[in-house]
C-alpha positions as CSV (number, residue, x, y, z in Angstrom):
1,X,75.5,68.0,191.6
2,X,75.5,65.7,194.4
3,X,73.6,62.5,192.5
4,X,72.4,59.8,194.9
5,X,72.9,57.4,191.9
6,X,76.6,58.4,191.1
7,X,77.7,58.1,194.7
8,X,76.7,54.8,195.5
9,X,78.0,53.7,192.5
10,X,80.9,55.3,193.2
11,X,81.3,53.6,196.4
12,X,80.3,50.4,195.1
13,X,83.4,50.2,192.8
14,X,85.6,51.2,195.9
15,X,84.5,48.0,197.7
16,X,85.1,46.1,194.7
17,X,88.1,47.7,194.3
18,X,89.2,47.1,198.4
19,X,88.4,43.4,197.5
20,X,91.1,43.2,194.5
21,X,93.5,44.7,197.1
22,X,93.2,41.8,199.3
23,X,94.1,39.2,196.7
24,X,97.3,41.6,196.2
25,X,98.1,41.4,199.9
26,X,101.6,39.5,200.8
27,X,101.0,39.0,204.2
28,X,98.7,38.7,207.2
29,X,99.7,42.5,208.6
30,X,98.4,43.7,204.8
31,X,95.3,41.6,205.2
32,X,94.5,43.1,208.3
33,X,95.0,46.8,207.2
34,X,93.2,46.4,204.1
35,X,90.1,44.4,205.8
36,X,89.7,46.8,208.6
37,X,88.7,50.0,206.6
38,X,87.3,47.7,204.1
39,X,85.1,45.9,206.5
40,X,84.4,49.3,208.2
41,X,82.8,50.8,204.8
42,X,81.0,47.9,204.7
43,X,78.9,48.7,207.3
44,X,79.0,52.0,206.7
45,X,77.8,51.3,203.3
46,X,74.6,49.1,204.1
47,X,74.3,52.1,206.7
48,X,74.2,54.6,204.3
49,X,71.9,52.6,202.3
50,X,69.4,52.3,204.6
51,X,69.3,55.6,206.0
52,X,69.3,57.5,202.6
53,X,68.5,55.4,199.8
54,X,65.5,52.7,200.6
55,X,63.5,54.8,202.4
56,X,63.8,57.1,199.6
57,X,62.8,54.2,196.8
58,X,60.0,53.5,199.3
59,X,58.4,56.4,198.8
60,X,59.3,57.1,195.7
61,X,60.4,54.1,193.9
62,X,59.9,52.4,190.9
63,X,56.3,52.1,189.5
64,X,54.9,48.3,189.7
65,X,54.6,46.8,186.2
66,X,53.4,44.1,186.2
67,X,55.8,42.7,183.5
68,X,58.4,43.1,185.9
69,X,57.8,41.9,189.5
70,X,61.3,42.2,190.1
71,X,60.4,46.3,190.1
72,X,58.7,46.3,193.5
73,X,60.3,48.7,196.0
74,X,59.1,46.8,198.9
75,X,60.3,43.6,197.5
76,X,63.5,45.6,196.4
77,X,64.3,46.9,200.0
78,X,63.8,43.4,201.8
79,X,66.2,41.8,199.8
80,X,68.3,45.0,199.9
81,X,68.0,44.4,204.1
82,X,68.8,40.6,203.8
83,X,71.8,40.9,201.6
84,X,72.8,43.9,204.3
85,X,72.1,41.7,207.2
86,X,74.4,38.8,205.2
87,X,77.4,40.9,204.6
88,X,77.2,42.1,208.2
89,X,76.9,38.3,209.4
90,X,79.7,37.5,207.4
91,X,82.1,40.9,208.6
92,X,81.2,40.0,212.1
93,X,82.3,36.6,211.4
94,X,85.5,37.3,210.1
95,X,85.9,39.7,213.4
96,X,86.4,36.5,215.5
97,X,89.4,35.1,213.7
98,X,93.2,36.3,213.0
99,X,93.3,37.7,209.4
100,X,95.0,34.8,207.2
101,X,93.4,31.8,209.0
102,X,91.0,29.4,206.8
103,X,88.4,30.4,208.9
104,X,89.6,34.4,208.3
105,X,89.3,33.6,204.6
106,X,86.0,31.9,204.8
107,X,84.3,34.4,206.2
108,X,85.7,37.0,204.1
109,X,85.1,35.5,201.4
110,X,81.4,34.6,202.0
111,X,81.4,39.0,202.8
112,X,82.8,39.1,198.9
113,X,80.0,37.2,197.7
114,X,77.4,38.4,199.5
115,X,78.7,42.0,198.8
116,X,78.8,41.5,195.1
117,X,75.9,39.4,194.7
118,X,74.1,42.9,196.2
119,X,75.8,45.2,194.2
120,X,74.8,43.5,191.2
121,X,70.9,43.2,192.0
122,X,70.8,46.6,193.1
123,X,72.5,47.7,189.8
124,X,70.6,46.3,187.8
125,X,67.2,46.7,189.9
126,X,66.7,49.3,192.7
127,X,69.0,51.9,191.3
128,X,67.3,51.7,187.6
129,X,64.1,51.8,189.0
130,X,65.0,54.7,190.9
131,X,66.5,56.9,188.2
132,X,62.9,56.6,186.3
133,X,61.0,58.0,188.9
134,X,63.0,60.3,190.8
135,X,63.5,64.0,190.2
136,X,67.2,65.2,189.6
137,X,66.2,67.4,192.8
138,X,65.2,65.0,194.6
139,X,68.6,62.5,193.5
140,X,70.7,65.7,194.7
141,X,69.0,66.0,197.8
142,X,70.0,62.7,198.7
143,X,73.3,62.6,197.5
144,X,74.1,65.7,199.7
145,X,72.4,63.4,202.4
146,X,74.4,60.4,201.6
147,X,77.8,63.4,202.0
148,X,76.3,64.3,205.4
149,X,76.1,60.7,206.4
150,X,79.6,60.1,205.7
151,X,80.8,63.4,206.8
152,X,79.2,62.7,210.2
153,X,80.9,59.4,210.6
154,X,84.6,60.1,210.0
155,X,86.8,59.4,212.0
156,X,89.9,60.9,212.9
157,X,90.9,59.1,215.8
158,X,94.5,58.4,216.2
159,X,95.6,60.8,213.8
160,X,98.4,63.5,214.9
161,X,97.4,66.8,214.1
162,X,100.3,68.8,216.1
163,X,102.0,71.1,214.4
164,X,105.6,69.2,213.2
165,X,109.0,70.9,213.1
166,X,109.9,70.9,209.7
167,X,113.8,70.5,210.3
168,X,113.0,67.6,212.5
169,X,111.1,65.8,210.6
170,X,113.7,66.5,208.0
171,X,116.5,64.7,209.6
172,X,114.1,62.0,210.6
173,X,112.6,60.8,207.0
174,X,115.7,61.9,204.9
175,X,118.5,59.4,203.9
């Protein structure tokens, strides 16, 4: 089943994940490949988010209790926005300066904060309230969604796809 839930959690511990890379990287050139597709899902991401998720807790989010204000869907899917709007700020940011500068850093850094101050709200708030009131149907219709989304939005530009000669490439990879 394609679970709504599992796949944004899934992608939430590949950002995470991209960000540990970047503390692994040696030098600016490593930076700038890892930050580029990490930046890129990013957006994607907040994207994704908005397209398939928080209009889906809209409708059918969590019920209001009033023991918990912090289970509002409206007041869920502003700060949901915000934090989106924040990371972007900050990727756009770091957009402007050569990977490996202070200023690079800064702004990466404030995209790692941001990013992980939202994962951990929505972990422990929108998606929780969503699994008790949505319908294992309904979760699968938007995880096949979320797939769509993605699917639609890869990109396979610069990628060779001619048809190599084996013995070629052979005598140009082998020792």
């Amino acid at each position: 089943m394609a679970d709504i839930i599992e796949l944004i959690y899934a992608d939430h511990d590949w950002l995470r994940r991209q960000f540990f890379r970047l503390d692994d990287a040696t030098s600016d050139a490593e930076l700038q490949a890892i930050w580029s597709v990490l930046s890129a899902r990013l957006d994607a991401h907040a994207e994704a988010e908005e397209a398939v998720f928080y209009p889906a807790l809209l409708k059918h989010g969590g019920r209001e209790d009033p023991g918990n204000p912090e289970g509002d869907p409206q007041d869920e899917t502003e700060d949901a926005i915000t934090d989106h709007n924040d990371i972007r700020d900050a990727v756009r940011e770091s957009r402007r300066h050569e990977p490996g500068s202070a200023q690079w850093f800064e702004a990466v850094n404030t995209a790692r904060k941001e990013n992980g101050s939202h994962l951990d709200e929505e972990e422990r708030e929108a998606m929780p309230d969503f699994i008790k009131s949505a319908t294992l149907e309904l979760r699968h219709q938007l995880g096949t969604q979320w797939l769509r989304f993605y699917a639609e939005r890869e990109s396979l530009e610069g990628v060779d796809n001619r048809d190599k000669d084996a013995d070629e490439y052979i005598e140009e990879h082998s020792p």
